[in-house]
N, C-alpha and C positions, 0 to 999 in steps of 0.2 A: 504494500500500500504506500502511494504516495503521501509525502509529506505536506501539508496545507503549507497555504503562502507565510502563515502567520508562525507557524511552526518553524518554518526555516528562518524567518526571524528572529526566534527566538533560540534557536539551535546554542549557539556561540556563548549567550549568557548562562543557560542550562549546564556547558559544558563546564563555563569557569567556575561558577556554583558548585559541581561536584570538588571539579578541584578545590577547592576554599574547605567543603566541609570533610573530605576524607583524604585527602592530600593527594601528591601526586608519586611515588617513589619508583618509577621506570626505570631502573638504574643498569640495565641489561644495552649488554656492547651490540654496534651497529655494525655490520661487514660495507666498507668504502672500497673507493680503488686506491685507496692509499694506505690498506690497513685497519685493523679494530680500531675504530672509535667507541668515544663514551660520553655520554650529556653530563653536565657540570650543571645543576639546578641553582641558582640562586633566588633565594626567597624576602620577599622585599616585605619587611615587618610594618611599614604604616599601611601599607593597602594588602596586604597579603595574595600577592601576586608571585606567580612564579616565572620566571627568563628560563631561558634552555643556551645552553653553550655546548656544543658538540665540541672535544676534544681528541687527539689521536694517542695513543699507546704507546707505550715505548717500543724502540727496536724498528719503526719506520722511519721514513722522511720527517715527520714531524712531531714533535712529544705534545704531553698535557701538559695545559698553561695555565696554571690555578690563577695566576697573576694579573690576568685578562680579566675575569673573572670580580679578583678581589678590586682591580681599578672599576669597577662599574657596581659596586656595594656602598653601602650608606649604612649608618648606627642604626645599630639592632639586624640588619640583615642576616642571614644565616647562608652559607655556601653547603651544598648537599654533596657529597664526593665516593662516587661511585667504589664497587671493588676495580681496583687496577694500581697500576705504578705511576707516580704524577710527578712533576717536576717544575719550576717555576713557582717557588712558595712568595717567596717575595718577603717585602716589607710593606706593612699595614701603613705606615706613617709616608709611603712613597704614592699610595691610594686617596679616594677622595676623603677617607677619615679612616679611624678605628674602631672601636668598636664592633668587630665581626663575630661571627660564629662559625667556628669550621666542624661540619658534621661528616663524619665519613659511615659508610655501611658496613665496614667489617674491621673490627681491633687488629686481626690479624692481615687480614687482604685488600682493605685499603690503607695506601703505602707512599708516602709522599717521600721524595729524594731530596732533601731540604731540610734548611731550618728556619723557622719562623721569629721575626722580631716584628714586637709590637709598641705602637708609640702608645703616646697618654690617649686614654679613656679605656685601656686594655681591650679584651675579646675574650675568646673560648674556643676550646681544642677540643674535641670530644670521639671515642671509636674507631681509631686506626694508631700507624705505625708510621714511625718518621724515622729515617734511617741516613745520616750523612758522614762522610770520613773525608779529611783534611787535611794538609802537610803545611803549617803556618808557624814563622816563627813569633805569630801573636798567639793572646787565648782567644778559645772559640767556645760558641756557646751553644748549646742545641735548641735553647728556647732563651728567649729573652724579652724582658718588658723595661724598655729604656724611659717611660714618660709616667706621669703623674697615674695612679691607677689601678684594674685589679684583675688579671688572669685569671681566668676557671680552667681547669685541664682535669681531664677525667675517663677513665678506661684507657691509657693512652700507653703505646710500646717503644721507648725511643732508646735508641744507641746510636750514641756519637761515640766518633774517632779521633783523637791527634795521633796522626803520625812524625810531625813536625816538632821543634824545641819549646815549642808555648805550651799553656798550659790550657786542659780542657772540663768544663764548667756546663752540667749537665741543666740546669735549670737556674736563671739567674734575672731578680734583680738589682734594676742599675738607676734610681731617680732621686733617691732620698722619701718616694712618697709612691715605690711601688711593692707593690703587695699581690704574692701569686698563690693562690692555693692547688692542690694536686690531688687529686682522689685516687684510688683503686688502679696504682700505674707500677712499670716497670719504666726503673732512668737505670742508663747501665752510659756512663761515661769512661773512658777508655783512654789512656794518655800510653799508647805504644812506640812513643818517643822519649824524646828526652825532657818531656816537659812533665806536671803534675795533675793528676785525673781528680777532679772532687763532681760531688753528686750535686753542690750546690752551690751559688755564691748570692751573697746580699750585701752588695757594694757600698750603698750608704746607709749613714744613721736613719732609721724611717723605713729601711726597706725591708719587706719580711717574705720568708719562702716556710711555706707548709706542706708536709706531705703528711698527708691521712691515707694510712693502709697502703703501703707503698712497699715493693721494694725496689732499696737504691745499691746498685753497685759502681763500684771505683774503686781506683789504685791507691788514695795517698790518703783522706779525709771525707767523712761529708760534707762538710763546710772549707770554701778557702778561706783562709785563716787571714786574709790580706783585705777583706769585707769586713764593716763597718755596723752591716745591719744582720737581722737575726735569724737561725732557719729553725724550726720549729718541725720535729719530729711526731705524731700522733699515732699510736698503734705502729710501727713500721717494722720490717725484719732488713739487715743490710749485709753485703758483702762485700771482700775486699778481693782484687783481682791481680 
């Protein structure tokens, strides 16, 4: 049966309607001529609208560009991140603001090649794995919130690498007035050089790093000992490496 005139007018609202009240989660790869792709959903929190960003896979011509992505987000947005390997994390303070959300589908299989820094107004990390390795004779940090602020990170699988002389700092604030908490995560920082591996730094007086139910592994400390501000253990079990 055809669809009346007024029906197909209304086709388009009916659809955004669904999407609004049971969401939209497609997160299943597309076959291109250039490779698996994957849609990158970003969800726009003052009108609860969803964008669709088709990204490629790694191992083609062209990788996944969270970056793209995070430049076209606004406070309160949430970015949706499929299972797959992604690349292009970026910096949130390089974007039109901070305050984002990064959702991924799977702790274990979605898998970002990066490390994320966040300016003031912080954001949130939430269900996947962030995985990066480095050769610097600075420190490097795996997650970082440099501006005034407050990180949420949570289910989250991350291992950094120095293989370089600096030293490497698995979760770290740096503002005098930033403040990260960590839930139900594995940080496994790794200093395979000649530099020192700690699980956390809190740079200035003001700044404070929580892990609730965590465990953190690294070579020298949990804290670098050259930070000013506090890191605040909660239930946690730790190793050393």
């Amino acid at each position: 049966m055809k669809l009346t005139s007024l029906a197909k007018d209304l086709e388009p609202y009916i659809i955004k309607l669904i999407r609004k009240i049971v969401g939209e989660m497609q997160f299943a790869g597309i076959r291109t001529t250039t490779g698996l792709a994957y849609r990158l959903r970003l969800v726009d929190q003052s009108e609860r609208e969803i964008a669709e960003y088709v990204v490629y896979a790694l191992g083609g011509g062209e990788y996944a560009d969270i970056y793209t992505v995070m430049l076209a987000a606004g406070a309160g947005d949430a970015i949706l991140v499929p299972v797959g390997t992604f690349q292009d994390w970026g910096d949130t303070g390089d974007g039109s603001t901070s305050d984002i959300s990064f959702v991924g589908q799977s702790r274990t299989n979605t898998i970002i090649d990066g490390n994320p820094y966040f300016a003031g107004g912080g954001g949130s990390i939430e269900n996947m794995t962030l995985i990066e390795s480095f050769s610097s004779a600075a420190d490097i940090h795996s997650i970082l919130l440099y501006g005034a602020g407050t990180v949420h990170l949570n289910d989250i699988h991350v291992e950094m690498t120095q293989t370089g002389t600096g030293d490497v700092q698995g979760i770290s604030a740096e503002h005098g007035s930033a403040i990260i908490h960590v839930w139900n995560s594995y940080i496994k920082s790794n200093a395979s050089g000649a530099g020192a591996g700690y699980a956390a730094y809190a740079g200035y007086s003001g700044d404070e790093v929580h892990f609730h139910n965590c465990h953190l592994v690294y070579n020298d400390a949990i804290e670098d000992p050259g930070g000013s501000g506090t890191v605040y253990l909660h239930g946690c079990t730790t190793e050393t490496i």
